[in-house]
N, C-alpha and C positions, 0 to 999 in steps of 0.2 A: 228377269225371271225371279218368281217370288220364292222362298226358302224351302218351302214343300215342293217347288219346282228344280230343286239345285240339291234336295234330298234323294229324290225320285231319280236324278237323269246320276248322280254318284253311285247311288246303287246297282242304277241299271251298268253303268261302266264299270262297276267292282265283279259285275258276273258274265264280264264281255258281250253287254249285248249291243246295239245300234241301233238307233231310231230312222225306221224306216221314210218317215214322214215328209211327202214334200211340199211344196208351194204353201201359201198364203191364204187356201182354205179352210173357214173354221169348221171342227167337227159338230160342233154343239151350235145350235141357235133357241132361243126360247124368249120369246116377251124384250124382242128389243136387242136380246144380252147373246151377245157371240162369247166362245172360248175354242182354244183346240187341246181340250179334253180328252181325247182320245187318241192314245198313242201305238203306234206299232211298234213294236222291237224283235228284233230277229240276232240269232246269232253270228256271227264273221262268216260261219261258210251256208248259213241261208239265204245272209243278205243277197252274196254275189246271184243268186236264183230269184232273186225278186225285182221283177219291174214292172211300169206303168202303174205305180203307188197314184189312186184320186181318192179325194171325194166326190161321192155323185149326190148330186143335187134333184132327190126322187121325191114326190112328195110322200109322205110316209108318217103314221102315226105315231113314232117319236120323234123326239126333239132333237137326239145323235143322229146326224146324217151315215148313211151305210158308205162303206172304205169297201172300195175297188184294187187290187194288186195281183200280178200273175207272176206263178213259181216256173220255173222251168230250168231242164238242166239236172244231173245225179248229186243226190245229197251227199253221196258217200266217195264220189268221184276223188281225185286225189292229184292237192296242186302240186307241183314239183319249181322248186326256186333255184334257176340257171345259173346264179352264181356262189353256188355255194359247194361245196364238196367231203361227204365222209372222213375226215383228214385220217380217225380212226383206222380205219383201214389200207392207209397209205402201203402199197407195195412199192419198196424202194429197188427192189433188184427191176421192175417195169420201169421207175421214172429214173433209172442210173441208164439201160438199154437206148431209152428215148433219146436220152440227152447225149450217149457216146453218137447217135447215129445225126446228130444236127450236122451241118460243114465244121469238118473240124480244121481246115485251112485258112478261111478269109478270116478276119474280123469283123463281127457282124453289131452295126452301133444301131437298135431299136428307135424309131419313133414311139410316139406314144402309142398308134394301135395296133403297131407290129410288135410292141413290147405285151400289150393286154393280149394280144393272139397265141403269142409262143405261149404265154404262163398260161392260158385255159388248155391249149393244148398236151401241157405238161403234165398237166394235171387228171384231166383226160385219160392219158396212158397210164395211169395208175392208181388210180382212185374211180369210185362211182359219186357219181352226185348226189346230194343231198336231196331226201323228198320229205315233205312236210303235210303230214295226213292230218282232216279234218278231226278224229275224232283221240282224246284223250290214251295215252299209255293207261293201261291197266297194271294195279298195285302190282306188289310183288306177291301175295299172296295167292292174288287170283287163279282157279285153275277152270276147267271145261264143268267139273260138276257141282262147280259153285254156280255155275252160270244155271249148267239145265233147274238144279232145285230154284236159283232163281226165276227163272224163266213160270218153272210149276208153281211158286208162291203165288206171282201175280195172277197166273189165271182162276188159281183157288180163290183168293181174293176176290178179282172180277165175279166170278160166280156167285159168288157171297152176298156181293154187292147189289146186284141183279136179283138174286132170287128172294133176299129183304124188301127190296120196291114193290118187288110181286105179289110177296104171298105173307111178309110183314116180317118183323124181328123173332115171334115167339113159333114162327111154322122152320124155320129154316137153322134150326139147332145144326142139320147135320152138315151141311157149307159151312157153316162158323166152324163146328171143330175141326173141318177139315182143311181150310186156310190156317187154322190155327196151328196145325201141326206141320203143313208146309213149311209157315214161318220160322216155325220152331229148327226144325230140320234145316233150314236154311244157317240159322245164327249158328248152331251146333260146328257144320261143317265148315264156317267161316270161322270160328274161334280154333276150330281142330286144325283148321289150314295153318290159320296166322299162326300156331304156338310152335307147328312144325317148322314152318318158312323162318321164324323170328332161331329157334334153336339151329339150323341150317347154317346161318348167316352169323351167329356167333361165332361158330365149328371155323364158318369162311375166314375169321380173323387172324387164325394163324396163317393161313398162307398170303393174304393181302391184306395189313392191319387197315389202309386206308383207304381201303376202296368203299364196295357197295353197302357195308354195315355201318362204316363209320361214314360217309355222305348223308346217309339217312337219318342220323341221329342230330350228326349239327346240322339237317336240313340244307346239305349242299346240292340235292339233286331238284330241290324245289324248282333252280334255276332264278330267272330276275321276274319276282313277279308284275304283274300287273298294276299299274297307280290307278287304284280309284278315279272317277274323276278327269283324267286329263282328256280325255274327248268330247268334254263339254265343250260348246259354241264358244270358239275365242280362247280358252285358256290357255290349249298348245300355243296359239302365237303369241298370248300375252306373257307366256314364261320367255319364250325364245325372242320375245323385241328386249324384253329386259335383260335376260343373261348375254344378249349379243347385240350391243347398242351399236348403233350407225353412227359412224363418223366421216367427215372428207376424205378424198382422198390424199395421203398422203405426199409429201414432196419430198425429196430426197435432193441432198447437194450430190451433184458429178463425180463418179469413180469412175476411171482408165486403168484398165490392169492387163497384159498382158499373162496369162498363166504359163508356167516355165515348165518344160520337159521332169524338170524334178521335181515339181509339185502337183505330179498329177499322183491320181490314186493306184497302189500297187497291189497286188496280188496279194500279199501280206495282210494288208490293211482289210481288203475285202471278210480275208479267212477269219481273222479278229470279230470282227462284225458279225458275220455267219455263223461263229461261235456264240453267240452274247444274243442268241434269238431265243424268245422264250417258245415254251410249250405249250400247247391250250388254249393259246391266247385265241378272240374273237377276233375274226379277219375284217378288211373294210367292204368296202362294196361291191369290190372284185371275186371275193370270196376265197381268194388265193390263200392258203393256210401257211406259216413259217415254216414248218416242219418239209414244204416244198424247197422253199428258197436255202434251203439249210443246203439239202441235198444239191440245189446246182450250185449252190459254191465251192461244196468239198469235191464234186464233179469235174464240175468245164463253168469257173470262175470267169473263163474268158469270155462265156454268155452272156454276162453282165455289165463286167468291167467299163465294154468300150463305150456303153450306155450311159455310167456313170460317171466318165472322164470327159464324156461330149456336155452334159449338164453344167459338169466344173470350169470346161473351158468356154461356153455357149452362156454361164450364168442364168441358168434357170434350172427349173424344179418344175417337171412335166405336170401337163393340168389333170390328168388323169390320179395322179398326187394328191392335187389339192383341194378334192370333193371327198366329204365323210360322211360318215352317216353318226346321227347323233341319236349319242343314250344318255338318260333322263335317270339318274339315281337319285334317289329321294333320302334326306336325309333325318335318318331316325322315323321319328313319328310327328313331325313339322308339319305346321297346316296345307293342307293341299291346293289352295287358293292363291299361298304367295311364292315369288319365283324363288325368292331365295332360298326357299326348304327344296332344290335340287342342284346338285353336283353333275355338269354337262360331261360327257365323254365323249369325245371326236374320234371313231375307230376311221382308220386311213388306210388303203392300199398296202399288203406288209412289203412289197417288194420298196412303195415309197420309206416305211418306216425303218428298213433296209438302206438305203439312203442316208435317210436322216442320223444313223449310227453312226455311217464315214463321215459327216459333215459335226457330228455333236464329238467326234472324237479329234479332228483339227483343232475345232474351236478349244476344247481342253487342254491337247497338247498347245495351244499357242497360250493360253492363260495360265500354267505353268510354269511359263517360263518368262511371263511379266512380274516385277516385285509389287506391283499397285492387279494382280489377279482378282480374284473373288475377295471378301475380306472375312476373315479368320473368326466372323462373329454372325455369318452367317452359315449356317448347321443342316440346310434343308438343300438337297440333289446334289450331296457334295461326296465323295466316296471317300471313308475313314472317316465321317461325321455321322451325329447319329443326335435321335432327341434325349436319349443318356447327357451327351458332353453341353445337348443346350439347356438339359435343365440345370447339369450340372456349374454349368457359366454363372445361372441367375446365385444358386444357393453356395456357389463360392463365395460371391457379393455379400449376399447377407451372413453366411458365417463369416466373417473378414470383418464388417463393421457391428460384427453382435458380438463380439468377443471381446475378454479384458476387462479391465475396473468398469466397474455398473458406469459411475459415470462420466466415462469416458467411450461411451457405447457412442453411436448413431441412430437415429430410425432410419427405418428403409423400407420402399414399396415398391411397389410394381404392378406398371400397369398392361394391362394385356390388350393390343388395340386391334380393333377389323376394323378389314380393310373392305369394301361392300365391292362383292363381284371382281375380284382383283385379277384375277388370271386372263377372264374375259373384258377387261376394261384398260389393259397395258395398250398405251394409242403407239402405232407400226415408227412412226416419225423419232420417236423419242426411244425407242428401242433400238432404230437405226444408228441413233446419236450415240446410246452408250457404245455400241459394236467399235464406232470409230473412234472414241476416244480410249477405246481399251486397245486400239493397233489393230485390232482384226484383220486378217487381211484383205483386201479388197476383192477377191473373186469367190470368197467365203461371204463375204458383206455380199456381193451382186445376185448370189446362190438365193440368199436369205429375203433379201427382197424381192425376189420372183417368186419364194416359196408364200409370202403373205398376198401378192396381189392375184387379185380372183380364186381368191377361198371359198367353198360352199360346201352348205352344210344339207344332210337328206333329213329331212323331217315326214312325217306321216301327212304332211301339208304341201307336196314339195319340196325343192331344192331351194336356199335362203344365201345370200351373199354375204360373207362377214367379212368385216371391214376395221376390224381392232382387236387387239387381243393376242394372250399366246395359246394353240387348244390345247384342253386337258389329256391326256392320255395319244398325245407324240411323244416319240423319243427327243427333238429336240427343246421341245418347250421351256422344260425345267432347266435348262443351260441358260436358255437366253432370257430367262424370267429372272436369275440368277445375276447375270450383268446388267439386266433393267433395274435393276433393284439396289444394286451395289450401294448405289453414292448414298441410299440411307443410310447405310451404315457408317457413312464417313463426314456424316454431318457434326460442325460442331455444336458440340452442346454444355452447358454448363458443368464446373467442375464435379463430379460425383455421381455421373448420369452416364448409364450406358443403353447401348441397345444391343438384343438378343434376340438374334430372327430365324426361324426356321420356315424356309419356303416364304410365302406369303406373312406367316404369324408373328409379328413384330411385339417385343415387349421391351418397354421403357424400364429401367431399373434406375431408381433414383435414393440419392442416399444426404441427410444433414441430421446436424444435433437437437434442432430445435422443427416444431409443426412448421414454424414460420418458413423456416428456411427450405424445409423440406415440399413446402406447397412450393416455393420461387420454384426452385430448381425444375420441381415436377413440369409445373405448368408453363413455364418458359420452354422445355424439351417440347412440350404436346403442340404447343404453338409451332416453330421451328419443322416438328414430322409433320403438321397438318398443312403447313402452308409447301412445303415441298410436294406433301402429295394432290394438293391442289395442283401446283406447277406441272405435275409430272403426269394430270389428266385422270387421276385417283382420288376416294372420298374416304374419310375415315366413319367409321358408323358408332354414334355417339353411346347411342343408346343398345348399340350391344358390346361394343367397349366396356373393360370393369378392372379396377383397382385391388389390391389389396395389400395390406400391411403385415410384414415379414419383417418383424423384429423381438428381440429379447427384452428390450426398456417396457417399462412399465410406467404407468400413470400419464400418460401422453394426451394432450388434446389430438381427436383423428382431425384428420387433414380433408381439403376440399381439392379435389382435382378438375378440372376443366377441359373441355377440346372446345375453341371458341367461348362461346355463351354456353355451351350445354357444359351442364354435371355428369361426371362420368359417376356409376354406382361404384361407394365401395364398400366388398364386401369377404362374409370372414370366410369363406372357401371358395377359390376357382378350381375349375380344373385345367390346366397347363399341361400342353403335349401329352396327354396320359393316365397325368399322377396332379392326385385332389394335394394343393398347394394349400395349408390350414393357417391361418394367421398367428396361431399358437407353437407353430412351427413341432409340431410332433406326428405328422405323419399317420393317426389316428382315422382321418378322415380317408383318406388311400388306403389303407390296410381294411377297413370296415370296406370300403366300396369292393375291394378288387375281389376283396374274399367273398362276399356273394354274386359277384359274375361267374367265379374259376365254381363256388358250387352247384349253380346252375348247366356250369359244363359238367362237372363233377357226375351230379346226377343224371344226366343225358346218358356218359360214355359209359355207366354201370349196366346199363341195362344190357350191354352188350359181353358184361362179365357176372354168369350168372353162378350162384356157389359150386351148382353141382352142372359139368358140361362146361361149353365154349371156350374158347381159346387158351393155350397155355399160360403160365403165370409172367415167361418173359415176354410176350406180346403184349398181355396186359401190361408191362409196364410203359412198353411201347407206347399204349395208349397214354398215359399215366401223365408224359411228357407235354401232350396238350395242356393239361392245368399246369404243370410246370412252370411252363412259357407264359401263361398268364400270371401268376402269383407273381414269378419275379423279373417282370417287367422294370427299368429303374431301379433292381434291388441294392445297386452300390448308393443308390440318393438315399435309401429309406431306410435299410439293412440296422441303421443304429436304433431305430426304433424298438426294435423287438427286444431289447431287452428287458422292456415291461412286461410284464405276466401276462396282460390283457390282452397286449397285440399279440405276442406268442400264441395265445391259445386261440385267437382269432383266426389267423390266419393256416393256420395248424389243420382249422375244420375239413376243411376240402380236401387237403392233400389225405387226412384221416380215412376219409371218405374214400378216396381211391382205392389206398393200401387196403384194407377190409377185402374188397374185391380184386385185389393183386394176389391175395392172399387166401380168397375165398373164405371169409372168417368170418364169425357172428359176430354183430356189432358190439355186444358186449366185451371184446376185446380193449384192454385197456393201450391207450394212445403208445405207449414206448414200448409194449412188446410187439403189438402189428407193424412196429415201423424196424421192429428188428426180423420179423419171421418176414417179413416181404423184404428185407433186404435195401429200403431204400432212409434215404439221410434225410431227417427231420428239414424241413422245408426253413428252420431259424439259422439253420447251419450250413446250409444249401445258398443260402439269401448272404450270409456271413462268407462266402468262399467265393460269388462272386465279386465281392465289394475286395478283395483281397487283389483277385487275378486284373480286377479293373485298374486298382492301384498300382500293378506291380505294370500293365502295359503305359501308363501315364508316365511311369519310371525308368520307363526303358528295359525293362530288367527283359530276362529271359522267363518268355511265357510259358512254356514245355515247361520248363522248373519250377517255375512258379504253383503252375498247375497242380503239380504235384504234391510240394508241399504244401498248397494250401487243403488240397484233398488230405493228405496225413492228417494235418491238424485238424481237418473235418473229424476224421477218423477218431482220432484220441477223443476230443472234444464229447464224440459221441457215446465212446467207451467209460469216459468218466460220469457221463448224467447215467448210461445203465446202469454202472455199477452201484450211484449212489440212491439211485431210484428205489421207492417201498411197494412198486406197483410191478404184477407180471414176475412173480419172482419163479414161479413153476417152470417159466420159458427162462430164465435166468440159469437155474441148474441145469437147463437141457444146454441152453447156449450161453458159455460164458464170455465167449469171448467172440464180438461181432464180426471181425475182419476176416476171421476164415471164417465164418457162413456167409458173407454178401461176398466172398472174392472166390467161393469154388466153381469149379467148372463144371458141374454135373447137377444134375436134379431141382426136378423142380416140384413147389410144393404145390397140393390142391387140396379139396372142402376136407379129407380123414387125415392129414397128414398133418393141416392146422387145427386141428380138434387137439391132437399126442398134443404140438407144439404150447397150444393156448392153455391147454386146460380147459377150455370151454365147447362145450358139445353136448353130446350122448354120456351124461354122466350125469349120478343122481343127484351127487352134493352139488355141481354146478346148477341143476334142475331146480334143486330145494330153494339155493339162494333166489331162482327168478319164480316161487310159490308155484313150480310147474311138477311138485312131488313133496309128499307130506312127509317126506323122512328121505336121508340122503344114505338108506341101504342098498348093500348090493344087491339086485333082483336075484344071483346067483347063487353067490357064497353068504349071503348074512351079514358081510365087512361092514360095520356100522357107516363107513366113509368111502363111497365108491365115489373116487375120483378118476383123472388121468393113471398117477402111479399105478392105483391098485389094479385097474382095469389092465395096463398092459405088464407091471413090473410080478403085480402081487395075484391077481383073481385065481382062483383054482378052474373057473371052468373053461381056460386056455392054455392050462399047463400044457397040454399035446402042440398046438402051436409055436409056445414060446420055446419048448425042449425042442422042436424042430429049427426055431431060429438059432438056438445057442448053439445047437452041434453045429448048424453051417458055420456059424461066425465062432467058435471054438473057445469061448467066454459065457460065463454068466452075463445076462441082462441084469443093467443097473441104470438108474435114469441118465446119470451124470458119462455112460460110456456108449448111450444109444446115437447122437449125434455126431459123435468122434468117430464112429466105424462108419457112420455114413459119409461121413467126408474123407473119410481114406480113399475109396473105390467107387465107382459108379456100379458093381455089382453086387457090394455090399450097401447104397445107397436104392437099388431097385429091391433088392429081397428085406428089410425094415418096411421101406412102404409098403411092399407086399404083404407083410405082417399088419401093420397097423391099418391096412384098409381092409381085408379079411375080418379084423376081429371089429372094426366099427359098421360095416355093414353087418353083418349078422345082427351084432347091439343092439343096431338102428329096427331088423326086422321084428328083433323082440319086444323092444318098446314102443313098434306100431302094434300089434299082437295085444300088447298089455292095454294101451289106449281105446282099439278098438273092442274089446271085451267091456272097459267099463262103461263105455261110450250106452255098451247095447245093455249093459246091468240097467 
């Protein structure tokens, strides 16, 4: 297929359509020259209504021969997929009824298709099945007379259309304006919709911060979409021969195990399991959802049990188990053509993935309690590990030999190696091997080798038989990827050389005084890991492998690293687990990256916090957390960074960003008063608090306490930059003292309440500074300086207001005692905002008043 042929048939897969096309007829003939020119494409649910696709061989005065095909069957009809089910709607008091009324006396031990009978059954009683309609969900906005004005555009149109062919362009003035204003009235009531629907669904924030407003912002109800492209001739199988390479079958030396009365599975053990079920999750091909299986364990455990005790003691893993159906995650924006730009998911049976919990939970407790277990240096499906302690492994290395008399220093690099297709490429034989030299026990070993032979996987091609490999997305995979993997880590290797691995991602850390020594070491280690993963039926990938140097010495000749004959690239930023790792070792390059990710979220979740409306201010902060989580990612690795002005203020943007709309504030608010009226801790001290609490758990120390006072000293920390701050000093006299305003228990602030707080609003001298008023008088009184004070301490034309505030609260109003009585009482903190939003709407009505007059002068 030639390039415009592989451009065309991408397209047409990016807008789901199908080439209906069959046999070996060409559509075109002319002087000799055949082509098949002429394609048909049909959507997924037209196709299934199309058959007896020819071409007819008529003679006929073109040179495209005429395409013959018959529709038949309702377009609008509606498939329904038998195994799948509503989980949403699960009635548990139905499937707890069903389940008391099974034999509650025998013991009942499931085959495989009396196991798949009970669970559709089960399901059955309490749930409706899933149906899956031809035609797309309609937006959220969409309502019935968006439809009809649609409906009326197009025929306006049509008419329009038709009666220009007729009677020409300059007869049929009066069809033009009358599509025209269909049109018109159509966009109208669409934009009138969307601003209500979008204001709705703000409002909705407070009662569900996570649901329908916030899905649609970070595009989680998109769902997984479509890959361009993969239903092109051959690609689906050319990806799936590569990510799941055929091997022999396996040979296995001899295990004899009798299982003993007390190593079978108990009740316990089940409930455990039954607890550690996730929510959500996509089911396998049975369709059976967790949220099922959850319930018959806290039910009639005994359902199961005898099922899973017969497998333990029978050594096998039912085949019903070991058929998945497979998902294609594409990674990033990687070319579409090669297999490695996708990530395989094997969704499995949950009752089998239920299973694989009791058998991943043996296997843990047995490697527990070996001194030769997992080894301490690998960081990936390990519980109380984390890619924190693996970055933090590497940059202990390098601060360790970068510290102390200059020259007495070291260099030190690291290289970061792939492993090509590594999860899908562990051969079953040598996984066997680690199981038994690590003691496993042998009807845990005989379990495991029945779970690998006759694996198949459901592709849109058929069912595929895999034959190596551990899958992505089982529960036990990542265990036994974990002991496959081990003896890397226990390779020897030359003095000053380690390895740091998380899951699959292996990184060489190598360390000498001189290039010279420092290349031996290196490239002696990369030999040594390359020829083990030779051995062990794994390839290292040269050329996406990459080095970098992580040191403090200066003047160095760089170093040449090798795998084999190939040069591995080195270069001055990777990115490792997360966080851009800079050669310059300052953390400059992470901080710049993460900060415009987190603003990009930044700006998404705003639209959902608008100044005036939607959700309260502590929900927004609720939100707020999202970027959070992202800025301080690794902030105990990086946390020292920010004591440069740069990174501070860098990273600062986004969180800035939130607060504004935590705050509902104009952006002209300066950075240390919106981080105090919204109540939340400067993102440098926030980043500084976890580096503390990280320390003190490395320490042992008590984390509750820790906690605490590293928050105080947040706290002070924070009270000291206000205090010495020259920015926000109007919010300064209002609030001098932070920790009783972020620690009260009442009120919350919104758009008139940080106007009082800022300074910044409906005031003239704030107007003049931004040239939005040619003099900063009061429209009122004449006060040459109509700011916050005057307007609520000083203006004469709300003296009747504020003498109604003073008598309630039995004090004159003074700037410096207006937030002090609000923080006494939540009735003295509603009746102040009552005042200050009374007198800035009004404000606000006179200064639209004033605008619009000059507007019309």
């Amino acid at each position: 297929m030639c390039s415009k042929g592989e451009a065309l048939m991408e397209f047409a897969s990016s807008l789901g359509l199908i080439v209906i096309n069959q046999g070996k007829a060409p559509t075109y003939e002319s002087g000799g020259y055949s082509s098949h020119i002429d394609v048909t494409f049909a959507s997924a649910s037209a196709s299934r209504m199309i058959n007896s696709w020819q071409v007819l061989e008529l003679d006929m005065a073109s040179d495209h021969h005429p395409i013959f095909f018959r529709m038949g069957g309702d377009v609008n009809s509606t498939s329904t997929n038998t195994k799948g089910w509503s989980w949403r709607r699960l009635d548990k008091d139905k499937l707890t009824t069903f389940l008391k009324a099974v034999n509650p006396v025998c013991q009942i031990t499931f085959d495989d298709a009396g196991l798949v009978n009970f669970l559709e059954k089960a399901c059955d009683s309490c749930m409706p099945r899933r149906s899956f309609k031809g035609h797309k969900k309609p937006v959220h906005w969409w309502t019935e007379k968006i439809a009809n004005l649609r409906k009326a555009s197009f025929q306006a149109r049509r008419k329009y259309q038709k009666a220009r062919k007729r009677k020409g362009q300059d007869d049929c003035s009066e069809e033009h304006q009358l599509a025209k204003d269909a049109s018109k009235a159509l966009r109208l009531e669409i934009r009138r919709s969307q601003e209500k629907c979008w204001a709705d669904l703000c409002k909705q924030v407070d009662t569900d911060p996570w649901g329908l407003p916030f899905k649609l912002i970070t595009k989680k109800l998109i769902g997984r979409r479509q890959i361009p492209g993969l239903k092109l001739p051959g690609r689906l199988d050319t990806i799936v021969n590569h990510l799941f390479p055929c091997s022999k079958p396996p040979v296995y030396p001899a295990l004899s195990y009798q299982l003993q009365e007390s190593e079978m599975l108990t009740t316990a053990e089940l409930a455990e399991a039954g607890r550690s079920l996730p929510r959500g999750k996509a089911p396998g091909p049975d369709g059976v959802p967790d949220e099922v299986l959850r319930v018959i364990v806290q039910v009639r455990p005994d359902l199961l049990l005898p099922t899973f005790n017969d497998c333990l003691k029978k050594g096998v893993f039912l085949d019903s188990w070991k058929v998945a159906t497979l998902v294609l995650l594409r990674k990033g924006d990687k070319p579409l053509d090669q297999p490695s730009s996708y990530r395989p998911l094997c969704l499995i049976n949950s009752v089998g993935k239920l299973f694989e919990r009791l058998l991943k939970m043996r296997i843990t407790r047995h490697l527990l309690g070996q001194p030769d277990g997992i080894s301490e240096h690998q960081f990936g499906f390990m519980r109380g590990r984390s890619t924190n302690q693996a970055i933090e492994a590497v940059m202990n290395i390098v601060n360790k030999v970068g510290s102390g008399q200059l020259y007495n220093r070291k260099l030190c690099a690291l290289a970061s190696l792939d492993v090509a297709n590594a999860f899908n490429s562990a051969p079953w034989e040598r996984i066997d091997a680690a199981l038994i030299k690590k003691r496993v026990p042998a009807y845990l070993i005989n379990v495991i080798r029945s779970y690998f032979n006759g694996r198949r996987i459901i592709t849109d091609g058929g069912q595929r038989l895999v034959t190596t490999g551990v899958p992505q997305g089982s529960v036990i995979g990542p265990i036994l990827w974990n002991i496959f993997y081990d003896e890397l880590m226990r390779l020897e290797l030359p003095d000053g050389v380690n390895i740091v691995c998380f899951a699959d991602d292996a990184a060489v850390v190598a360390t000498g005084y001189t290039t010279r020594l420092l290349e031996e070491a290196m490239n002696d280690s990369l030999q040594i890991v390359s020829t083990w993963m030779k051995k062990q039926g794994l390839s290292l990938s040269s050329s996406k492998s990459v080095a970098i140097m992580l040191t403090t010495k200066r003047g160095y000749e760089k170093p040449s690293f090798q795998i084999g004959e190939d040069e591995i690239t080195l270069a001055k930023d990777i990115r490792y687990l997360g966080v851009q790792l800079s050669s310059v070792l300052g953390f400059r390059k992470h901080i710049q990256t993460v900060s415009e990710k987190s603003m990009g979220t930044a700006t998404r979740l705003c639209r959902l916090m608008p100044n005036v409306g939607g959700p309260i201010a502590e929900k927004r902060k609720l939100l707020m957390t999202v970027v959070h989580s992202q800025l301080l990612y690794a902030a105990p690795i990086w946390s020292y960074a920010l004591k440069y002005k740069v990174n501070k203020k860098k990273i600062a943007s986004p969180q800035r960003n939130m607060a504004l709309r935590v705050a509902s504030a104009y952006c002209t608010v300066s950075n240390v008063a919106i981080m105090v009226i919204s109540g939340i801790l400067p993102i440098h001290l926030l980043a500084a608090e976890r580096a503390e609490i990280d320390q003190a758990k490395k320490d042992g120390n008590d984390v509750k306490k820790v906690k605490k006072e590293a928050r105080d000293r947040a706290m002070t920390n924070w009270q000291c930059e206000w205090d010495q701050s020259n920015s926000g000093r109007w919010t300064y006299k209002l609030i001098p003292r932070i920790d009783r305003w972020k620690n009260r228990k009442w009120g919350q602030v919104n758009f008139y309440v940080t106007q009082f707080l800022s300074g910044h609003g409906c005031f003239n001298e704030y107007l003049l500074r931004w040239k939005k008023r040619n003099d900063a008088e009061c429209m009122y009184c004449g006060d040459p300086h109509d700011d916050a004070e005057h307007t609520f301490i000083g203006c004469d034309r709300w003296w009747q207001e504020r003498r109604n505030l003073e008598v309630e609260l039995g004090v004159d109003v003074t700037p410096e005692r207006m937030v002090d009585f609000m923080l006494q009482s939540k009735s003295k903190w509603d009746t102040i905002v009552k005042y200050i939003t009374t007198i800035m709407k009004r404000k606000e009505a006179d200064e639209r008043k004033i605008q619009t007059a000059a507007v019309a002068d």
